[in-house]
mmCIF file as gemmi writes it, N, C-alpha and C atoms, coordinates in Angstrom:
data_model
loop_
_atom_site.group_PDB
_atom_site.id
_atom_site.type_symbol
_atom_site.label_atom_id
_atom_site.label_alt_id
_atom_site.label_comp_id
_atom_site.label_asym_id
_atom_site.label_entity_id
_atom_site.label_seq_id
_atom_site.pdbx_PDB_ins_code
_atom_site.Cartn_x
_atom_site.Cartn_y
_atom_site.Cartn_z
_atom_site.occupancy
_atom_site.B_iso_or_equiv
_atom_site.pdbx_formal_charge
_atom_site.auth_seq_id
_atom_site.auth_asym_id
_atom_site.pdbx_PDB_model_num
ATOM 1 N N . UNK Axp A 1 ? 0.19 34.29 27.168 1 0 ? 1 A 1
ATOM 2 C CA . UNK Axp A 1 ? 0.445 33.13 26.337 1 0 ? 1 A 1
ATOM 3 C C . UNK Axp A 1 ? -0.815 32.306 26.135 1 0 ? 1 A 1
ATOM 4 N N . UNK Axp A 2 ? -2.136 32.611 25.796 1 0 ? 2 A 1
ATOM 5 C CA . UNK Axp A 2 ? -3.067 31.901 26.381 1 0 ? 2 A 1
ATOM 6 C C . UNK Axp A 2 ? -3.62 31.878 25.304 1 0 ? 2 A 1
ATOM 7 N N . UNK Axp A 3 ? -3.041 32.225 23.906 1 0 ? 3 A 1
ATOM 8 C CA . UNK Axp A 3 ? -3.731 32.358 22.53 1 0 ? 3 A 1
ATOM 9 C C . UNK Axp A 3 ? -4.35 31.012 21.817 1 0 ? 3 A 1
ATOM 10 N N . UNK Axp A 4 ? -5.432 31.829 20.666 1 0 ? 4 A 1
ATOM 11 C CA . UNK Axp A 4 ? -5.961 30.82 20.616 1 0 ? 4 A 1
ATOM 12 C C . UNK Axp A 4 ? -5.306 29.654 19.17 1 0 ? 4 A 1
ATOM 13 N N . UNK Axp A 5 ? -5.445 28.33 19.616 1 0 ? 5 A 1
ATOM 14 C CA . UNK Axp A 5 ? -5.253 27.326 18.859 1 0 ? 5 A 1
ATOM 15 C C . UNK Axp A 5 ? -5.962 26.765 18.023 1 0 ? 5 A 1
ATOM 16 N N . UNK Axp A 6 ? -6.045 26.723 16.868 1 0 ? 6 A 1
ATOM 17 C CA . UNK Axp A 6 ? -6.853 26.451 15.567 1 0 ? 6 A 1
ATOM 18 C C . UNK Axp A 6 ? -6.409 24.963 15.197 1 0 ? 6 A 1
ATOM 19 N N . UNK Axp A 7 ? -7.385 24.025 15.852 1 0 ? 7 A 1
ATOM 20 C CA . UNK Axp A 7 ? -7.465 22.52 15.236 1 0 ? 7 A 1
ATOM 21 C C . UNK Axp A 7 ? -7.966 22.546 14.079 1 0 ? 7 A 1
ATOM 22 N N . UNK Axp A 8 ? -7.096 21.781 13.118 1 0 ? 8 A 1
ATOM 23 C CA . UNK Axp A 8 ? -7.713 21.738 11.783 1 0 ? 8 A 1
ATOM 24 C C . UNK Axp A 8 ? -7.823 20.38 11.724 1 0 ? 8 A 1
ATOM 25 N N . UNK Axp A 9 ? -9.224 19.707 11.183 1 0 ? 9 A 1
ATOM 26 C CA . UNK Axp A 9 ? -8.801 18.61 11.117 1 0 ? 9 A 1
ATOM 27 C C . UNK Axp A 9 ? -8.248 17.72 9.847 1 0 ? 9 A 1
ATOM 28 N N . UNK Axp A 10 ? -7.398 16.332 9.813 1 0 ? 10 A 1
ATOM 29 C CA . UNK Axp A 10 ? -6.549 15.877 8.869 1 0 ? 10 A 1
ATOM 30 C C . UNK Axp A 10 ? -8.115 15.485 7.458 1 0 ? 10 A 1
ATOM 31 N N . UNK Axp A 11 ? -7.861 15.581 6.605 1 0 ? 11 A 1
ATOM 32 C CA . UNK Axp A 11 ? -8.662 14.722 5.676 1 0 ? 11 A 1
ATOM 33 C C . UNK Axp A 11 ? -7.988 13.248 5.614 1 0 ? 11 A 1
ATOM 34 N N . UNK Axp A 12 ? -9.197 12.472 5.117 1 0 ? 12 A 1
ATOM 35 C CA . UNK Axp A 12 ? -8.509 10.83 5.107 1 0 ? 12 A 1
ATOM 36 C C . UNK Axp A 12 ? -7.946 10.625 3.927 1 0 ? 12 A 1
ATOM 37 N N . UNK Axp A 13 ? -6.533 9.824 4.122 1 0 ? 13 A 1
ATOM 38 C CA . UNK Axp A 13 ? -5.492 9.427 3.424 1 0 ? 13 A 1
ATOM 39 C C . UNK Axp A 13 ? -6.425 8.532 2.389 1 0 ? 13 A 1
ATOM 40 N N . UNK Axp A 14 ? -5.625 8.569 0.789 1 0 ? 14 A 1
ATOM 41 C CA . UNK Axp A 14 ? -6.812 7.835 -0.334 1 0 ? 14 A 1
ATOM 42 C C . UNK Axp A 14 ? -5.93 6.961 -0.119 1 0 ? 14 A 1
ATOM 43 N N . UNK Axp A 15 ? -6.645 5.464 -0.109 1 0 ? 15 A 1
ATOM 44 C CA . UNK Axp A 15 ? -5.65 4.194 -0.268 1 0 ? 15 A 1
ATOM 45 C C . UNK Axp A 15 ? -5.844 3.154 -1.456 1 0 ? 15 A 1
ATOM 46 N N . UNK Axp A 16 ? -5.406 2.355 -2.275 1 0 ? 16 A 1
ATOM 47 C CA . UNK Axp A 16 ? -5.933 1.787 -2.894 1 0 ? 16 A 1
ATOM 48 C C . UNK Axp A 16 ? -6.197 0.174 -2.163 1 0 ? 16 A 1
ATOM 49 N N . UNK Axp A 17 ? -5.94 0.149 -0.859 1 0 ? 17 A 1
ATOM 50 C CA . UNK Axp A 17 ? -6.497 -1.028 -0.538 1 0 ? 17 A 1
ATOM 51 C C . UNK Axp A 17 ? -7.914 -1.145 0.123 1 0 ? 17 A 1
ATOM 52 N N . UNK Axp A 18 ? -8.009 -2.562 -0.614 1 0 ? 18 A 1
ATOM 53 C CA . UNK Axp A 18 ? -9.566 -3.49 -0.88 1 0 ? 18 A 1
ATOM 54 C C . UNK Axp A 18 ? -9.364 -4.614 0.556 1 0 ? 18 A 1
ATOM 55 N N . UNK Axp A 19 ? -8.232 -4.328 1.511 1 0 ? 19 A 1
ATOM 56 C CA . UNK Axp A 19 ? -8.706 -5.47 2.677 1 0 ? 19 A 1
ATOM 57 C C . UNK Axp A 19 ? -8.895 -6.831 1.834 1 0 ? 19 A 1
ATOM 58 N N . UNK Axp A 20 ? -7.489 -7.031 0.689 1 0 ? 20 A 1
ATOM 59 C CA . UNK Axp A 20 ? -7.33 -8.164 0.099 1 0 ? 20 A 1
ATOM 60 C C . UNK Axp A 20 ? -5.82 -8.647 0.539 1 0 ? 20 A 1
ATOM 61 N N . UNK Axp A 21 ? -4.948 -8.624 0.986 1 0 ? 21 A 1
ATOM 62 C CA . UNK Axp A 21 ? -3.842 -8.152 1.301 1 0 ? 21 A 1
ATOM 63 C C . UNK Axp A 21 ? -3.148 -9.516 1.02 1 0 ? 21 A 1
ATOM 64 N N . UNK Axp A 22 ? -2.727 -9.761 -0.015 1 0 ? 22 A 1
ATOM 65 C CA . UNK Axp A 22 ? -1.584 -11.085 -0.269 1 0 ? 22 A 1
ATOM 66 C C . UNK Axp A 22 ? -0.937 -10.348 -1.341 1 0 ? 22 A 1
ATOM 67 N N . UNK Axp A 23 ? 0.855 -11.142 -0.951 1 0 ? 23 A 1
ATOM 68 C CA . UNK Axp A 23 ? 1.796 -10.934 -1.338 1 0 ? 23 A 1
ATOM 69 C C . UNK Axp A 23 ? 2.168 -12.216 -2.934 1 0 ? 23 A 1
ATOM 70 N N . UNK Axp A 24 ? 2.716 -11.138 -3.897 1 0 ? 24 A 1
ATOM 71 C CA . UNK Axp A 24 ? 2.875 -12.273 -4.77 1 0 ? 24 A 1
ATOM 72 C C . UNK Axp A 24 ? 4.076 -12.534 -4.952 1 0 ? 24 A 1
ATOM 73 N N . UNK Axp A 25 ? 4.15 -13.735 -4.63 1 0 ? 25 A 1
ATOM 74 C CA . UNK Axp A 25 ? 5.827 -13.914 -4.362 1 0 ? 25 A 1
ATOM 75 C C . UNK Axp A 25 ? 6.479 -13.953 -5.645 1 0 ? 25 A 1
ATOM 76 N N . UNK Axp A 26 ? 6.06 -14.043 -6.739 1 0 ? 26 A 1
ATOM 77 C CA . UNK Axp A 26 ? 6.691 -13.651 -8.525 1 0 ? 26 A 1
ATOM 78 C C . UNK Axp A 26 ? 6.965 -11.916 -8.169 1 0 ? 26 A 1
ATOM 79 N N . UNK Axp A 27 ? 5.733 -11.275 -8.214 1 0 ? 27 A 1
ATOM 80 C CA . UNK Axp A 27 ? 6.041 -9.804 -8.427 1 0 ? 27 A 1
ATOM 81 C C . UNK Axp A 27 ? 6.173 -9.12 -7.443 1 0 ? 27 A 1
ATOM 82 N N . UNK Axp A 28 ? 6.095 -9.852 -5.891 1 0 ? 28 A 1
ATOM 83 C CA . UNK Axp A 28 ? 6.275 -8.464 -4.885 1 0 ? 28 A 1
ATOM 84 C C . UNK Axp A 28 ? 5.147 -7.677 -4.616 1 0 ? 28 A 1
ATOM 85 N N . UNK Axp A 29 ? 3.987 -7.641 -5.256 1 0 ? 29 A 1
ATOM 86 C CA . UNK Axp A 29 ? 2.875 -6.831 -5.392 1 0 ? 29 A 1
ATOM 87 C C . UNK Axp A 29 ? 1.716 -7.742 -4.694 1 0 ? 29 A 1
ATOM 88 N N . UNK Axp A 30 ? 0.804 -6.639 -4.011 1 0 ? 30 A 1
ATOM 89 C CA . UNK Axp A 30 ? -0.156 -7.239 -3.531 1 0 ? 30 A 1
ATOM 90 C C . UNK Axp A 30 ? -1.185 -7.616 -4.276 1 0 ? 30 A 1
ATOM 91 N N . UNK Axp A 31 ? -1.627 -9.368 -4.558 1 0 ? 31 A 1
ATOM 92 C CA . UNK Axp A 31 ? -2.629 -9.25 -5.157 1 0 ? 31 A 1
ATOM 93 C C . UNK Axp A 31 ? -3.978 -8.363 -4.818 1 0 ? 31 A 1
ATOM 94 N N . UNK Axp A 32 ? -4.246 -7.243 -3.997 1 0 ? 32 A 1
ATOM 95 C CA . UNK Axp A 32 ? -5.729 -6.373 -3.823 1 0 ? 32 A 1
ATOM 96 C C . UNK Axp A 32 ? -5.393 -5.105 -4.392 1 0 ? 32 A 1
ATOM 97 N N . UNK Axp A 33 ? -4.434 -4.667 -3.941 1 0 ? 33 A 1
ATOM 98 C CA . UNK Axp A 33 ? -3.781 -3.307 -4.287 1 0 ? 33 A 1
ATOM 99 C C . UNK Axp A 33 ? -2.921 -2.875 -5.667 1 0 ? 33 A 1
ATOM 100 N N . UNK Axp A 34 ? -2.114 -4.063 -6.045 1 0 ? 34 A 1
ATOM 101 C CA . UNK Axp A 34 ? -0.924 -3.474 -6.579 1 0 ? 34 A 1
ATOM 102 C C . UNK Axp A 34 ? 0.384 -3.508 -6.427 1 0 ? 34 A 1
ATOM 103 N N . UNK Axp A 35 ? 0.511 -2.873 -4.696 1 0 ? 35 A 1
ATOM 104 C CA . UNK Axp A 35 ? 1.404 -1.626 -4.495 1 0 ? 35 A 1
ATOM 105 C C . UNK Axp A 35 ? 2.439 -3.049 -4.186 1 0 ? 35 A 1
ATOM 106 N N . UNK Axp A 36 ? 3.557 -2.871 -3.97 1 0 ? 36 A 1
ATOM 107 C CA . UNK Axp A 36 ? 4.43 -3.539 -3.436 1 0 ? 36 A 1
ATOM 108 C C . UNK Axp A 36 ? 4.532 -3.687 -2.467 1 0 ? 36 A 1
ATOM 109 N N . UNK Axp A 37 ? 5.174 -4.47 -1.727 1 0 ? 37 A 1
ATOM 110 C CA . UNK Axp A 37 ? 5.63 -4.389 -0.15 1 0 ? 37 A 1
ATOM 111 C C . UNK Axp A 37 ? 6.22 -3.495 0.628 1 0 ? 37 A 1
ATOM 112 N N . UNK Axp A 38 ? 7.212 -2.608 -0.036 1 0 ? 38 A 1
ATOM 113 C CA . UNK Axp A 38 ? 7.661 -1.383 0.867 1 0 ? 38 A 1
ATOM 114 C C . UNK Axp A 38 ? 6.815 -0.273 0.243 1 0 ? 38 A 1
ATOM 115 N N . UNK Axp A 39 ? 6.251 -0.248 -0.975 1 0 ? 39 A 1
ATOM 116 C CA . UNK Axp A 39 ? 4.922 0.552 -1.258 1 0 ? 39 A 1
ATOM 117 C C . UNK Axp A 39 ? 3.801 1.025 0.206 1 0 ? 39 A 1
ATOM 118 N N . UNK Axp A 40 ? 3.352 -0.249 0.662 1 0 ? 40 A 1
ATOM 119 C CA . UNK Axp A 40 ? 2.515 -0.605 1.93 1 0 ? 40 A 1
ATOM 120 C C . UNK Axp A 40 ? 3.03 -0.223 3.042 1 0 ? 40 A 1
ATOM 121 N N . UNK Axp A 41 ? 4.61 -0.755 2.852 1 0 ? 41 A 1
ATOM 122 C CA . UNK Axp A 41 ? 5.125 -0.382 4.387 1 0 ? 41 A 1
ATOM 123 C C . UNK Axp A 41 ? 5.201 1.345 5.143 1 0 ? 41 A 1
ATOM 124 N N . UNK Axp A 42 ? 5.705 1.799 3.514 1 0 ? 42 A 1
ATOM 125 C CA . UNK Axp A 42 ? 5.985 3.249 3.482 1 0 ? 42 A 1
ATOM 126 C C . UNK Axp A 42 ? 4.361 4.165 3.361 1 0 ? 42 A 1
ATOM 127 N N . UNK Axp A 43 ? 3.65 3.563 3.292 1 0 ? 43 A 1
ATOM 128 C CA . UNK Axp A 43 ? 2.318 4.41 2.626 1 0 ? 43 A 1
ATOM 129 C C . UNK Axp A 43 ? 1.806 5.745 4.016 1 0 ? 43 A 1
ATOM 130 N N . UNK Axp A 44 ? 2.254 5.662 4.809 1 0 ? 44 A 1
ATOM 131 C CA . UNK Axp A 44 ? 1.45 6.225 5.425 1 0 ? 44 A 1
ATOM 132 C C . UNK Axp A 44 ? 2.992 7.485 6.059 1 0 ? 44 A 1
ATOM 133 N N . UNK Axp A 45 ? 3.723 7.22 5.688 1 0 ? 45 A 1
ATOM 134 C CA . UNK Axp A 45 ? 5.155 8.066 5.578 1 0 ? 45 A 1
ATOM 135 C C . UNK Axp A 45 ? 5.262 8.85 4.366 1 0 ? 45 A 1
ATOM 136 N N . UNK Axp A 46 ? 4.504 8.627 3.284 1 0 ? 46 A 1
ATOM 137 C CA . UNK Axp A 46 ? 4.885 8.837 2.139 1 0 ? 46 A 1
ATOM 138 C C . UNK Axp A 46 ? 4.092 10.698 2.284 1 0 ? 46 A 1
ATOM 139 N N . UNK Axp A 47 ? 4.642 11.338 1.02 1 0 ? 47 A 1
ATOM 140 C CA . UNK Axp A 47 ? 3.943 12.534 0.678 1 0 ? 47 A 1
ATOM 141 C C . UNK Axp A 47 ? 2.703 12.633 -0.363 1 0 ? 47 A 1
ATOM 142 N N . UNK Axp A 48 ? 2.314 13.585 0.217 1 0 ? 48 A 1
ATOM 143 C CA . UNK Axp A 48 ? 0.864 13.349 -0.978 1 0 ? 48 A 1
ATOM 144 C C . UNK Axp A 48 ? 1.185 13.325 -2.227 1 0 ? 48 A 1
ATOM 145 N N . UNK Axp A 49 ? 2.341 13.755 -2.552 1 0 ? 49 A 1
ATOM 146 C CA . UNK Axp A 49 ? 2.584 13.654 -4.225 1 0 ? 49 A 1
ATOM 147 C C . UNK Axp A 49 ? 2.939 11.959 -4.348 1 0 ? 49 A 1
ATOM 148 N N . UNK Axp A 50 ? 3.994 11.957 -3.275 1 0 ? 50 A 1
ATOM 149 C CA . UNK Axp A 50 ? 4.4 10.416 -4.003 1 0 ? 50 A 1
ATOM 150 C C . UNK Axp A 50 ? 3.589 8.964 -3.503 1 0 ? 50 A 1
ATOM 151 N N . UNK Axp A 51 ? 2.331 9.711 -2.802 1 0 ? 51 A 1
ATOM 152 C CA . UNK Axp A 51 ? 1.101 8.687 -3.139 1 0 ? 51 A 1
ATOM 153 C C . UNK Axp A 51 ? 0.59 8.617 -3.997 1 0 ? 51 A 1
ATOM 154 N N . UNK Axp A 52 ? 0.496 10.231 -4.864 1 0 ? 52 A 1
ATOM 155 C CA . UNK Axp A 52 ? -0.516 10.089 -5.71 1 0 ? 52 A 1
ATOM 156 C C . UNK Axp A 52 ? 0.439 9.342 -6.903 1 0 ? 52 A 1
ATOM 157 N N . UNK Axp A 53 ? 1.857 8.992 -7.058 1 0 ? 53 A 1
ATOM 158 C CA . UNK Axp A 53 ? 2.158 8.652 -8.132 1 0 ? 53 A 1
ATOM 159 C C . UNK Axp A 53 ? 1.944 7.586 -8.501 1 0 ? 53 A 1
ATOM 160 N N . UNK Axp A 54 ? 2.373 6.486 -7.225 1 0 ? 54 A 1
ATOM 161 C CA . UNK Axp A 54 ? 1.696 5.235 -6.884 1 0 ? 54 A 1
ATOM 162 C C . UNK Axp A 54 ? 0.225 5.291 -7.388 1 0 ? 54 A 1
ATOM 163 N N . UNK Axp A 55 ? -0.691 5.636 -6.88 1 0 ? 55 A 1
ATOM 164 C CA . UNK Axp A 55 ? -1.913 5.528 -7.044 1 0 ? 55 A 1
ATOM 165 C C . UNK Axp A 55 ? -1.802 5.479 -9.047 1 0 ? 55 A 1
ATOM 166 N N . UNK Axp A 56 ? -1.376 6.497 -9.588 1 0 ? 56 A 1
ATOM 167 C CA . UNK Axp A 56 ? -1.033 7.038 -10.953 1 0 ? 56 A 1
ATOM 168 C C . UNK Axp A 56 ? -0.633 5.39 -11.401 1 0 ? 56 A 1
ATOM 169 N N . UNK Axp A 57 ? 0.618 4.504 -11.008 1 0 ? 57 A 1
ATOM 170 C CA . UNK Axp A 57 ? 1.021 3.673 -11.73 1 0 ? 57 A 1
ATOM 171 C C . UNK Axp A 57 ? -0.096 2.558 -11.333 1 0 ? 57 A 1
ATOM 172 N N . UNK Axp A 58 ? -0.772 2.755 -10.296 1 0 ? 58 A 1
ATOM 173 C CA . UNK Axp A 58 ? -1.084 1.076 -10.408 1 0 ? 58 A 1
ATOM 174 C C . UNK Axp A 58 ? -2.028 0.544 -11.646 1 0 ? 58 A 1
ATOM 175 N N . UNK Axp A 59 ? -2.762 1.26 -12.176 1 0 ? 59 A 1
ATOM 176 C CA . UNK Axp A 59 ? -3.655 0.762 -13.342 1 0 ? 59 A 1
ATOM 177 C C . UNK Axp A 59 ? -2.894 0.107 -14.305 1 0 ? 59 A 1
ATOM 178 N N . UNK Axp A 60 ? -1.526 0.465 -14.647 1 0 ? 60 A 1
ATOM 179 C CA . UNK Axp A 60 ? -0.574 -0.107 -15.565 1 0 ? 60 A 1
ATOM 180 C C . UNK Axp A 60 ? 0.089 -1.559 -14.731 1 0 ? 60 A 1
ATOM 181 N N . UNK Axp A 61 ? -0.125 -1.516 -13.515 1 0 ? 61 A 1
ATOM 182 C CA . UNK Axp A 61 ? 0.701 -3.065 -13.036 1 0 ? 61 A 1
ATOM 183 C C . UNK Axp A 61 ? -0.165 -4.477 -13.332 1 0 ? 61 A 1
């Protein structure tokens, strides 16, 4: 049982936060990012697709 184990390592998660992090209490959205509040909460749960969709909408918010 002594086979060998292949560490791969993770690449870094793309984020769109700027370390601006306020909430706008009209839209829910962070004024640095965009993303919303459960956007943020969920981001690091999320799948690479449905980051990248996020990432996809924020230019339009």
């Amino acid at each position: 049982m002594g086979g060998v184990v292949e560490i791969v390592p993770r690449r870094p998660m793309a984020s769109p936060c700027i370390n601006r992090c306020v909430l706008d209490p009209a839209s829910g959205r962070c004024l640095g990012c965009a993303r919303t509040g459960d956007e943020i909460a969920r981001w690091t749960r999320m799948t690479d697709a449905e980051r990248a969709a996020v990432m996809a909408a924020l230019p339009t918010r």
